[in-house]
N, C-alpha and C positions, 0 to 999 in steps of 0.2 A: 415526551422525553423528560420533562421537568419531573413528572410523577414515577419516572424509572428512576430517575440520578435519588427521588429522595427516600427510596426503597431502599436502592444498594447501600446508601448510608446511612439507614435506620440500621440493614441488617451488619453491617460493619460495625457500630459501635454498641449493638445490641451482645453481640455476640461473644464467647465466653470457651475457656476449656481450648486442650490442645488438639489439630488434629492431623502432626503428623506431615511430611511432604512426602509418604512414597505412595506415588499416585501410580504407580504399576498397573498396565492391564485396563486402562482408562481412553477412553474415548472423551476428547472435548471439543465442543459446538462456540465458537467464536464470533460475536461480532463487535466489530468499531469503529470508530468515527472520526476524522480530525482533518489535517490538511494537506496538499501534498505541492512542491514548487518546484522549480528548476532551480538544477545546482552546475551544469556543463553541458557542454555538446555545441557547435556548428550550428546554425541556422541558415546561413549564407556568408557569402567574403565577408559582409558588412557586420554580420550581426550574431551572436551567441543565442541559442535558444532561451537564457533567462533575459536575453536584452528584449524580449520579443513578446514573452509569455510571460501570465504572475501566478500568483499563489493564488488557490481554492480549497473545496472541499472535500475529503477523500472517505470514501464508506470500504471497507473489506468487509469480507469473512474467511473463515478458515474451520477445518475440521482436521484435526489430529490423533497421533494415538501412542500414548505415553506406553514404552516400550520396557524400560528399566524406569528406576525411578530420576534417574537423570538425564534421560533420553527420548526425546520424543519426534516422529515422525508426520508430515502431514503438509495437507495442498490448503493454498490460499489460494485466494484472489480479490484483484478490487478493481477499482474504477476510477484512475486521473481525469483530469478536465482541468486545462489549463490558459484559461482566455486570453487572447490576445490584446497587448497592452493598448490602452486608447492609443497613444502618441504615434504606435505602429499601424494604427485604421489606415485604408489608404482611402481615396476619396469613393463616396459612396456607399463605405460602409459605418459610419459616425453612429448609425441607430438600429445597428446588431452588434451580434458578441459572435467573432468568429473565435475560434478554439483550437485547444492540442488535444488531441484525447488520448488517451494510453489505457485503454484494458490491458488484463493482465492473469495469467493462472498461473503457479508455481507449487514445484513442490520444495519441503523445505526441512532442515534438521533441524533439532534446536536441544540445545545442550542447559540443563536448569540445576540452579548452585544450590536452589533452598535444603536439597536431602544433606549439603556439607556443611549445615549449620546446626550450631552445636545443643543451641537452648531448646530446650523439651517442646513450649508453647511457640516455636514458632513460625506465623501464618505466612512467611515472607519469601518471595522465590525470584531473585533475579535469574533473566535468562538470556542469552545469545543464539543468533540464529544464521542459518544461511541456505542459501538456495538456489533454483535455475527456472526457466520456464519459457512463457510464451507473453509477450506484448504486442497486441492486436492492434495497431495503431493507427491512428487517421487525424486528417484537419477537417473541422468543419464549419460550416458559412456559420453557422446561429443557434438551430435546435442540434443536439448530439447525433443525433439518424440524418441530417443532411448533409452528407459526403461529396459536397462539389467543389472544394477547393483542390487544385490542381498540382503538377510539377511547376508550372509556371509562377506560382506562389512565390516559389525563390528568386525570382525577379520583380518581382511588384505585380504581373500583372494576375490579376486574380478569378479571370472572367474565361479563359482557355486551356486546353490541354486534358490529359487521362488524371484522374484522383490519386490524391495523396497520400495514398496509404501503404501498408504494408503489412507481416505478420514477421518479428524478427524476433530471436533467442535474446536473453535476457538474464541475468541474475542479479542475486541482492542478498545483501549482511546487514547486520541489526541488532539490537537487542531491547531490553525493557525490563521493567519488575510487574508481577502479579502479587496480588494478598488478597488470601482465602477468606474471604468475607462465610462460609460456613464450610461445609464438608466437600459440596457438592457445585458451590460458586467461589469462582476467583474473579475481581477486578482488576486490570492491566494498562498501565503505559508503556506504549514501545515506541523505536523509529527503525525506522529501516532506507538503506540508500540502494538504489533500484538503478543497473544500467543496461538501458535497452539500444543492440548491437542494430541500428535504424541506418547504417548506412549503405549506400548503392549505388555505386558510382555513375551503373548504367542506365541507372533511373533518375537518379538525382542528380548527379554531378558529385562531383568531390568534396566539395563547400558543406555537406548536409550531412550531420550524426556525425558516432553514435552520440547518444542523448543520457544523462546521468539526473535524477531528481532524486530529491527526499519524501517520503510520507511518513506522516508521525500523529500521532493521536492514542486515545485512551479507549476502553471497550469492556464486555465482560467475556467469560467463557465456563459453560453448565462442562460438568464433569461427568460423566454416565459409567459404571464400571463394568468390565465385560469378563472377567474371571471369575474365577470358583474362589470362597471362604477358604 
């Protein structure tokens, strides 16, 4: 990781000459890294899903396909994991880490300002986005693959009942800036706020979702061009 970050900003400040934002006819291969936490949502009478759950680590990717040179079309997806905070352990579980988890696949629009800027050389593209999808979601005891926490969760006890999961529609808006670190690479911060429609009354009771989080981190994305000269 150390050896990529000092790549990208060799070739960032090595780099020279204009090249242009209309990225028309372009396919881009996506990926990044950052954090993702609770910002809303229900967890029970007592408690909010960020009173419950903290911040970690959040990995995406995406593959798009710049349509105009301000318009680009394409599916993402990442991967939440959001531990449950010590203070909320109930007894006997002090020395694991049970979890929120929220996969996720969408597709997404995304509208980019750099082609309205005016200076010849410039590498810079801020852009906004938005989208809809799928949040594959579950609680789990400790490893991510162990899916035995329950409906009963919402009560304290944690030891009975059918899994806690679900599969519920979703969307999310956002934005970020890219710079074209050469023709064919851009480096990018974004955030995006993600809210997943996790409620069910008949499953859960009323008390539960939906659930509202942020993900936000930096990344790059290779540019491939699919048109004719």
């Amino acid at each position: 990781m150390k050896k990529l970050c000092v790549i990208l900003l060799a070739s960032i400040l090595a780099t020279g000459g204009a090249y242009g934002m209309d990225m028309s006819k372009h396919i881009g291969f996506g990926v990044w890294g950052g954090g993702i936490m609770p910002l809303n949502g229900s967890f029970n009478s007592d408690n909010n899903l960020s009173d419950m759950v903290g911040f970690y680590g959040f990995p995406a990717v995406e593959i798009k396909y710049v349509v105009i040179d301000k318009v680009a079309v394409g599916i993402n997806g990442g991967y939440g994991y959001m531990p449950l905070k010590d203070e909320k352990k109930p007894a006997g579980y002090e020395d694991i880490t049970p979890a929120f988890n929220i996969p996720y696949v969408a597709l997404n629009g995304t509208f980019n300002f750099g082609p309205m800027m005016k200076a010849e050389d410039n590498k810079l593209n801020p852009f906004v986005t938005a989208g809809a999808g799928m949040y594959m979601w579950y609680f789990s005891r400790n490893e991510r693959t162990d899916k035995i926490f329950t409906e009963e969760v919402l009560t304290g006890d944690y030891q009975s009942g059918e899994e806690l999961k679900g599969s519920s529609f979703g969307f999310n808006f956002g934005g970020g800036v890219e710079y074209f670190a050469t023709e064919k690479i851009a480096v990018f911060g974004r955030a995006n706020y993600h809210m997943a429609m996790t409620k069910d009354e008949d499953k859960f009771g009323s008390d539960f979702g939906p659930h509202g989080f942020l993900t936000f981190g930096a990344g790059v994305t290779y540019y491939l061009f699919t048109g004719t000269e």
